[in-house]
DOGUKOL-829454 format. One record per residue (C-alpha): residue in one letter; x, y negated, z negated; residue number from 0. Coordinates in pm, 1 decimal. Example, Ala and Ser with C-alpha at 12.3 -4.5 7.8 and 13.67 -1.06 7.14 Angstrom:
@residuo: a	u: 1230.0	v: 450.0	w: -780.0	num: 0;
@residuo: s	u: 1367.0	v: 106.0	w: -714.0	num: 1;
//
This chain:
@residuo: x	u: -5273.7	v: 2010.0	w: -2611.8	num: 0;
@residuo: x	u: -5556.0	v: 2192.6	w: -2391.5	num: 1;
@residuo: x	u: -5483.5	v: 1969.6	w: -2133.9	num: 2;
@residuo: x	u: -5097.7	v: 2030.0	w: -2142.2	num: 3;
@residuo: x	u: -5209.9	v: 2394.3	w: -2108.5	num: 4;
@residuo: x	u: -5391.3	v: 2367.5	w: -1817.8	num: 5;
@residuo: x	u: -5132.0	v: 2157.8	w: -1632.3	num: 6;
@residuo: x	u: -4860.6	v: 2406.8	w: -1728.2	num: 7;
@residuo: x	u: -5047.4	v: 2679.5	w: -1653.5	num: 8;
@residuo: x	u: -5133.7	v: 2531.3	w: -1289.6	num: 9;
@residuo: x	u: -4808.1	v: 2504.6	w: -1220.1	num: 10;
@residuo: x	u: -4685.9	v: 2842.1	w: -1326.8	num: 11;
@residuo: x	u: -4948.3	v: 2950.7	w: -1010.3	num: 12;
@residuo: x	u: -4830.9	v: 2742.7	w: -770.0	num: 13;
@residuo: x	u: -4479.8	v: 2854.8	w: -843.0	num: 14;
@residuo: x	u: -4580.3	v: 3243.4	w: -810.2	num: 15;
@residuo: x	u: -4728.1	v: 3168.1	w: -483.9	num: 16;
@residuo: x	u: -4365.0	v: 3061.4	w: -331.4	num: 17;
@residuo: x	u: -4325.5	v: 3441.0	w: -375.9	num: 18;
@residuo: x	u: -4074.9	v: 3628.2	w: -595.6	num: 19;
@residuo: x	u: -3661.1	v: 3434.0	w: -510.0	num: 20;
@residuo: x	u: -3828.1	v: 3231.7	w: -297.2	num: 21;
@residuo: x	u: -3623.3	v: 2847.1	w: -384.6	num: 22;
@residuo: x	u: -3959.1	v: 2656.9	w: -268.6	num: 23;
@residuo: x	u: -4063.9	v: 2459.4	w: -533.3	num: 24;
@residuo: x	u: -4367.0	v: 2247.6	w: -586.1	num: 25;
@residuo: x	u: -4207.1	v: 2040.4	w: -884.5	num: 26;
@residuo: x	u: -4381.7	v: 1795.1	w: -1092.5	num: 27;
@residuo: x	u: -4537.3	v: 1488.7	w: -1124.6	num: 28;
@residuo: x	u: -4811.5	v: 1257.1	w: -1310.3	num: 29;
@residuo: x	u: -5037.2	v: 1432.8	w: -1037.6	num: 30;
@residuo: x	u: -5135.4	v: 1072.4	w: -953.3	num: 31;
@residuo: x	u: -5001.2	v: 1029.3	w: -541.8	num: 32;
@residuo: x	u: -5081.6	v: 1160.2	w: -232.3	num: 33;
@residuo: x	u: -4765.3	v: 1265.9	w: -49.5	num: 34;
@residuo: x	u: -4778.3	v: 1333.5	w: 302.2	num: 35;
@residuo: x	u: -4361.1	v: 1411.5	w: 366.7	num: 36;
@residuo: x	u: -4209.3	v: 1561.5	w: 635.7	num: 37;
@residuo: x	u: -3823.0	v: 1665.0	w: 759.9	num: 38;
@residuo: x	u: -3814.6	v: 1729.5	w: 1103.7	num: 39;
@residuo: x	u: -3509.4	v: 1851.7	w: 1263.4	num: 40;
@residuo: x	u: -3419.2	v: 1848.4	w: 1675.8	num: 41;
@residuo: x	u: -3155.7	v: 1959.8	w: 1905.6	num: 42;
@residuo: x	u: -2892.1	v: 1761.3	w: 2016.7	num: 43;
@residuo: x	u: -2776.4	v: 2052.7	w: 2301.0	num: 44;
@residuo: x	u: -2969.1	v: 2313.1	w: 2426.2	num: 45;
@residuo: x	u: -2989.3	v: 2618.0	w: 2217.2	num: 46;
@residuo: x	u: -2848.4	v: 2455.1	w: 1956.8	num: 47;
@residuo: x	u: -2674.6	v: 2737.8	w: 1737.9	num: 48;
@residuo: x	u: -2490.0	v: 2549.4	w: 1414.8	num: 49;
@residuo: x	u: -2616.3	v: 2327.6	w: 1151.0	num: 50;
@residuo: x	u: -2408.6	v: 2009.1	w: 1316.9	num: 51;
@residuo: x	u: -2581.3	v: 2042.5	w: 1668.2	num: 52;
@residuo: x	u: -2907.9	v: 1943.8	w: 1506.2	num: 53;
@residuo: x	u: -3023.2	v: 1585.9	w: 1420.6	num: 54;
@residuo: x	u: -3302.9	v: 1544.0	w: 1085.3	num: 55;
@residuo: x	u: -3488.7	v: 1275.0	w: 1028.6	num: 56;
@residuo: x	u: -3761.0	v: 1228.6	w: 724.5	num: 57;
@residuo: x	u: -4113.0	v: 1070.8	w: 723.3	num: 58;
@residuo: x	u: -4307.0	v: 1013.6	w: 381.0	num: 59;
@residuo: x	u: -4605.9	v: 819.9	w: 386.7	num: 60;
@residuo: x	u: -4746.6	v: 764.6	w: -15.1	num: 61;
@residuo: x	u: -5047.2	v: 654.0	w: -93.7	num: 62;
@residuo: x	u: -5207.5	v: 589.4	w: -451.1	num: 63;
@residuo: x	u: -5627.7	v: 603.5	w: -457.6	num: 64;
@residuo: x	u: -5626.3	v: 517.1	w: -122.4	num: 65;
@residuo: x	u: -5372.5	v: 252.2	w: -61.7	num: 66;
@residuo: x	u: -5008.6	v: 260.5	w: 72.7	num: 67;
@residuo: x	u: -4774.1	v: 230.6	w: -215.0	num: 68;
@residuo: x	u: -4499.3	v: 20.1	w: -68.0	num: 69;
@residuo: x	u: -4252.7	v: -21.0	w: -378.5	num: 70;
@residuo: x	u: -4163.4	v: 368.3	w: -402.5	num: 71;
@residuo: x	u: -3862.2	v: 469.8	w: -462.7	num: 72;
@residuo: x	u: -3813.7	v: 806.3	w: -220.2	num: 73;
@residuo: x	u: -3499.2	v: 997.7	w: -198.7	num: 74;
@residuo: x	u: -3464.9	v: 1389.1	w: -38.4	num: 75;
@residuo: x	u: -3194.4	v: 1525.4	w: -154.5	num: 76;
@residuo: x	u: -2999.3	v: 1851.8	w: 16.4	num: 77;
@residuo: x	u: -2680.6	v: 2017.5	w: 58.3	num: 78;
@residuo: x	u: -2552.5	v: 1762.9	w: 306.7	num: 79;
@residuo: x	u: -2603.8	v: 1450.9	w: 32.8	num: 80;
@residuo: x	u: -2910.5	v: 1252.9	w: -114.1	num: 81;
@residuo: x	u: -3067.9	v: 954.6	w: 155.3	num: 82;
@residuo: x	u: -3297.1	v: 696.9	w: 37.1	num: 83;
@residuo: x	u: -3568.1	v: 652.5	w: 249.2	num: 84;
@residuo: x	u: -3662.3	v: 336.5	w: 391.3	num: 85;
@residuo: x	u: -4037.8	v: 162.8	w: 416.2	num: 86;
@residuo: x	u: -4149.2	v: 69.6	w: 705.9	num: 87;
@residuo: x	u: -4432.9	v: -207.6	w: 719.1	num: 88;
@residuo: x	u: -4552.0	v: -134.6	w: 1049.2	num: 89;
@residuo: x	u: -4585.8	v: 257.9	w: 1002.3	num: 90;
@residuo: x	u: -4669.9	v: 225.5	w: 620.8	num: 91;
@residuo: x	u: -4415.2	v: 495.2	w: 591.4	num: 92;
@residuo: x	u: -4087.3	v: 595.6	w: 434.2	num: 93;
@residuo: x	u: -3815.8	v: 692.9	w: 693.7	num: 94;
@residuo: x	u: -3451.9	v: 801.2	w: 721.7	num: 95;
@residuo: x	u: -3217.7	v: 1024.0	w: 885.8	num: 96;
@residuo: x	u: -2935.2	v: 1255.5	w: 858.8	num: 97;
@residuo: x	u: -2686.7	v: 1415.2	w: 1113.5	num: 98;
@residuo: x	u: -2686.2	v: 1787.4	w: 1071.9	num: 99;
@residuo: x	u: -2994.2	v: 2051.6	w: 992.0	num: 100;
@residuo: x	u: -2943.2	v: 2199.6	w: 599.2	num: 101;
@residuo: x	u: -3223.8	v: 2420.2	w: 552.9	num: 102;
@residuo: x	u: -3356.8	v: 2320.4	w: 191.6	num: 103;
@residuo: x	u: -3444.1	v: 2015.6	w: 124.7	num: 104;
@residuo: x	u: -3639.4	v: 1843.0	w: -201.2	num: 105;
@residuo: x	u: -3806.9	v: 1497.1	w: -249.4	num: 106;
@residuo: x	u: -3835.7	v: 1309.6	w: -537.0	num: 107;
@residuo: x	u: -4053.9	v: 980.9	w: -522.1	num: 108;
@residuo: x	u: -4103.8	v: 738.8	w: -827.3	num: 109;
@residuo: x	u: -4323.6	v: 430.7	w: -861.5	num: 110;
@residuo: x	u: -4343.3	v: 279.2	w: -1161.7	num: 111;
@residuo: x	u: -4463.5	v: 525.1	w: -1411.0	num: 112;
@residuo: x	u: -4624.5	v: 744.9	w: -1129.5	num: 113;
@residuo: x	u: -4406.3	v: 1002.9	w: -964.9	num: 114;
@residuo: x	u: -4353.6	v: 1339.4	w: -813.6	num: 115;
@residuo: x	u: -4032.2	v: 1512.6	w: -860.9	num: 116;
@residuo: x	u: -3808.4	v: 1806.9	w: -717.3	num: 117;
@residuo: x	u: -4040.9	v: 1952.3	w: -412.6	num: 118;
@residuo: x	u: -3858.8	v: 2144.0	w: -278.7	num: 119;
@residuo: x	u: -3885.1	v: 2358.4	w: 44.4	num: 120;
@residuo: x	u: -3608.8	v: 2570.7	w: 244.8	num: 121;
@residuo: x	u: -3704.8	v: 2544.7	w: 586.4	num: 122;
@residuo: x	u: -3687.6	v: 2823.6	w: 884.5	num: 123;
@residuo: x	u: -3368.5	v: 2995.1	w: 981.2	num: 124;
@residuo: x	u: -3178.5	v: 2835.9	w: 1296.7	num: 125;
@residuo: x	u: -3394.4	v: 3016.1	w: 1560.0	num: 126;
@residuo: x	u: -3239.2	v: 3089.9	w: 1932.9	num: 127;
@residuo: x	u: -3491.2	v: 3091.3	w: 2245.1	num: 128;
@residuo: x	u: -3422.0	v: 3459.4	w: 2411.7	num: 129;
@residuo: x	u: -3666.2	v: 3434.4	w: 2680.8	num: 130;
@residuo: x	u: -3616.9	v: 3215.0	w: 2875.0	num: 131;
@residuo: x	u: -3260.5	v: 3147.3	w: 2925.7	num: 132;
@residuo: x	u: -3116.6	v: 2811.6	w: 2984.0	num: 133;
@residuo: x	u: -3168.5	v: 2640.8	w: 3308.5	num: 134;
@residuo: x	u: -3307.6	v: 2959.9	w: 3453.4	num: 135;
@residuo: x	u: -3553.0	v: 2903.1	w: 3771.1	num: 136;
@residuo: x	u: -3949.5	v: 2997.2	w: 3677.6	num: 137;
@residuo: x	u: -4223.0	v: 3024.7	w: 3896.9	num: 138;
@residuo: x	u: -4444.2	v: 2799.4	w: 3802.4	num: 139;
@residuo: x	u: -4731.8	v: 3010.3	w: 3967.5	num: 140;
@residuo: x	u: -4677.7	v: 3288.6	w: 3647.2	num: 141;
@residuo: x	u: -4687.8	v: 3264.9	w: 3319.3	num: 142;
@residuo: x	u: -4399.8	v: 3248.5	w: 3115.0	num: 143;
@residuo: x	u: -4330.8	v: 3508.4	w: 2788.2	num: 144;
@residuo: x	u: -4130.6	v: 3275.2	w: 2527.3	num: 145;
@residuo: x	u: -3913.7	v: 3432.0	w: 2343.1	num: 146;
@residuo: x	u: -3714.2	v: 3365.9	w: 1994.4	num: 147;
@residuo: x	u: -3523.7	v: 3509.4	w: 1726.0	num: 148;
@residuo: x	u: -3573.4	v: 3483.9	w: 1399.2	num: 149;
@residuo: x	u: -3906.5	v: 3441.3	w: 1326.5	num: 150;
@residuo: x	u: -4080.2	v: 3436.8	w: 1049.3	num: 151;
@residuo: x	u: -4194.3	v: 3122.9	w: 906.8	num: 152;
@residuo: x	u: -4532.3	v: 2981.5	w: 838.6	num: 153;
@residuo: x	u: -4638.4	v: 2871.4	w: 1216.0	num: 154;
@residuo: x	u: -4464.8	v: 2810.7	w: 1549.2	num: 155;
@residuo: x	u: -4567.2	v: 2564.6	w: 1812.4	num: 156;
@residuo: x	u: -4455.9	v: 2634.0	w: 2179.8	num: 157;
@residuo: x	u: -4457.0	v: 2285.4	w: 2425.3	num: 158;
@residuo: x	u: -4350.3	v: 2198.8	w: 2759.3	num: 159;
@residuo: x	u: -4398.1	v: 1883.3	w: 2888.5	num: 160;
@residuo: x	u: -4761.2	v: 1894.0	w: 2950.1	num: 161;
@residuo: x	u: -4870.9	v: 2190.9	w: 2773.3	num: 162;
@residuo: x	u: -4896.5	v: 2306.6	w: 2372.8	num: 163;
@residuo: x	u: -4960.9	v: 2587.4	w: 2174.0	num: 164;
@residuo: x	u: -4941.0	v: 2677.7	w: 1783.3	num: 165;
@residuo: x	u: -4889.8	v: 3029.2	w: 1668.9	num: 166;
@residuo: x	u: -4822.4	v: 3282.0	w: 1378.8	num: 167;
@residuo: x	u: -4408.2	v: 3290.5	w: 1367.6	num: 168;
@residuo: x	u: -4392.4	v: 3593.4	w: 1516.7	num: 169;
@residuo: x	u: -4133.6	v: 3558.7	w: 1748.3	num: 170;
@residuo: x	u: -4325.4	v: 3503.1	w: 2072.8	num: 171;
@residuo: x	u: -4593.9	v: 3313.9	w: 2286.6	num: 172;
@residuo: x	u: -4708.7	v: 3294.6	w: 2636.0	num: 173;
@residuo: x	u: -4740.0	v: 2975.4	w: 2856.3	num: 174;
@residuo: x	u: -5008.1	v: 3035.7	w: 3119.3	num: 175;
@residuo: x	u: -4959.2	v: 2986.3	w: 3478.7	num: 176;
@residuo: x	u: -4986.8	v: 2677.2	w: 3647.7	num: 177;
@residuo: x	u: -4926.5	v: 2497.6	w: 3309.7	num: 178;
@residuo: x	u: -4537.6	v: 2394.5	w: 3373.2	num: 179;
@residuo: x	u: -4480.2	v: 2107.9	w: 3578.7	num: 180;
@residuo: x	u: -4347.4	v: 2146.3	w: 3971.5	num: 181;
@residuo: x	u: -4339.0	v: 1989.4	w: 4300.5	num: 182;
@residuo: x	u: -4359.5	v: 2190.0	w: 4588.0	num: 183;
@residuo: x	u: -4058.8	v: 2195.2	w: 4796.9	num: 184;
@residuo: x	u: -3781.2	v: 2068.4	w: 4525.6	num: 185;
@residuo: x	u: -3689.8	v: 2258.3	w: 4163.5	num: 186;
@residuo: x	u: -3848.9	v: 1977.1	w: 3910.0	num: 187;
@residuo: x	u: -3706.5	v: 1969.7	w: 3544.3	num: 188;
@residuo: x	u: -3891.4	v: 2082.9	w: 3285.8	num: 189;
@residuo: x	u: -3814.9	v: 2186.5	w: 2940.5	num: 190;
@residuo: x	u: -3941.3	v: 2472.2	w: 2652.1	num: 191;
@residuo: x	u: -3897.1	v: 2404.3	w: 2290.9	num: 192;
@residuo: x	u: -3983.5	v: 2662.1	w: 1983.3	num: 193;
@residuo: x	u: -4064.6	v: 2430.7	w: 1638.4	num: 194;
@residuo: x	u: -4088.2	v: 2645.8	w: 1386.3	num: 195;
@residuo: x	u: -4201.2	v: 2503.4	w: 1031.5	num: 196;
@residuo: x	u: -4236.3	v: 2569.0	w: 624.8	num: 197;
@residuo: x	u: -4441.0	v: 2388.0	w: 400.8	num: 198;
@residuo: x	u: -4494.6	v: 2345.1	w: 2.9	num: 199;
@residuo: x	u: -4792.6	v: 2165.7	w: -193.1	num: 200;
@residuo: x	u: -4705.1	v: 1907.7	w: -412.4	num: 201;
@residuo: x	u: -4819.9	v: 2033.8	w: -764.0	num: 202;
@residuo: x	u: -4755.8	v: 1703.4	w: -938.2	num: 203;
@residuo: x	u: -4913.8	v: 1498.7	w: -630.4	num: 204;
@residuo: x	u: -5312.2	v: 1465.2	w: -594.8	num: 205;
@residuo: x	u: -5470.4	v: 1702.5	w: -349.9	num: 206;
@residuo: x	u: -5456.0	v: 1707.8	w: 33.4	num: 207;
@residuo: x	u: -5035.6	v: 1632.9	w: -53.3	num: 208;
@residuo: x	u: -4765.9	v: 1838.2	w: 146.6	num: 209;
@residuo: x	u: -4411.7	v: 1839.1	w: 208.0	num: 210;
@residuo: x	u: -4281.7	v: 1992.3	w: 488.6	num: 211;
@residuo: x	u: -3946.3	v: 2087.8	w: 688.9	num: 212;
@residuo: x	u: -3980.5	v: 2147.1	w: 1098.3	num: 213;
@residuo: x	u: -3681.6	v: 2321.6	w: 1323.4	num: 214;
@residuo: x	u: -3722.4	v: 2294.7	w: 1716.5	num: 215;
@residuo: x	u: -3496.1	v: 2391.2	w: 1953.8	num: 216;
@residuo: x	u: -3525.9	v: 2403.5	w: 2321.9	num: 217;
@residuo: x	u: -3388.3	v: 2500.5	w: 2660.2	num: 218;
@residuo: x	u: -3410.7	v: 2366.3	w: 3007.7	num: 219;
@residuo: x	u: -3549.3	v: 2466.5	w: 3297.1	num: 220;
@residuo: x	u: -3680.6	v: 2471.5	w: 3631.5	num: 221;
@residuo: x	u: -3966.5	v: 2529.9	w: 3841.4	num: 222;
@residuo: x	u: -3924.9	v: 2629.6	w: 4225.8	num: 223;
@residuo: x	u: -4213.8	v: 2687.3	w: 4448.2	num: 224;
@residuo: x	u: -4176.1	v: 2713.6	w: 4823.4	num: 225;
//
């Protein structure tokens, strides 16, 4: 009974640190797997604005006192339907994908009489890069103010092609100069993307466990130097 307590009483903390409406939700489970799961979203177009011009695809490597558990059953479930994942004996890990970006997303993963159930984790708002606009000309001899609205989620990361930064979401990050590719002479492709990311702790998985749901979006762009 003391033990039942405890759990339950665990759990009841995790759930108060989603934050008061918040639909995250660290579910339950025999607290005997390590999840490491992830839903990562892309653009299919730049600046992708609606749910449909995004692609998802989910990654969920679990693990059981240090060994790959390969006979999981591991389905994420969201508003666009429920996909089994798949394993994968090369990566060790569970994959799948999805057309379309739907925001909240939860995982349930059962092995036997071990499992983790109903994690749960809205991700970040469709964000739109402001700054700078699509296919506009940058010098690459100055840095570059990236811009995007909304922010607000737990981190952003800023790339171009050779260059990478994470950050607080707070709706902005520079890219210092000289770190975007060019070629003197010719206006050379390069590209800015904005992943913005939420993440939950499994409380029915062991410790170091996470489940986590990624946005990026991106525009192109070019570099001109004379």
């Amino acid at each position: 009974m003391l033990r039942r307590t405890v759990i339950h009483l665990a759990v009841l903390a995790t759930l108060a640190a989603c934050g008061p409406g918040s639909p995250n939700n660290p579910g339950t489970g025999t607290q005997t797997l390590q999840i490491d799961g992830n839903v990562s979203s892309s653009e299919r177009q730049s600046n992708a604005q609606t749910p449909e011009q995004f692609s998802t695809d989910f990654d969920v490597r679990v693990t059981k006192a240090g060994a790959v558990v390969s006979d999981a059953t591991v389905v994420v479930r969201s508003s666009c339907g429920e996909v089994t994942l798949t394993f994968d004996m090369g990566s060790g890990r569970y994959t799948g994908n999805q057309s379309s970006y739907c925001t909240t997303y939860t995982l349930d993963v059962t092995s036997g009489a071990d499992r983790v159930a109903g994690v749960t984790v809205a991700g970040p708002a469709i964000h739109r890069i402001t700054a700078p606009m699509d296919r506009q000309n940058l010098d690459p001899r100055q840095s570059v103010l990236v811009t995007w609205t909304p922010g607000g989620s737990g981190s952003a990361r800023v790339e171009t092609r050779d260059y990478s930064t994470t950050v607080d979401d707070r709706g902005s990050a520079g890219i210092p100069a000289g770190r975007l590719r060019s070629d003197v002479g010719t206006a050379t492709n390069e590209r800015v993307r904005v992943t913005r990311s939420s993440r939950v702790v499994p409380a029915g998985a062991t410790g170091d466990s996470s489940f986590s749901v990624s946005l990026r979006n991106a525009v192109e762009v070019f570099t001109v130097t004379n």
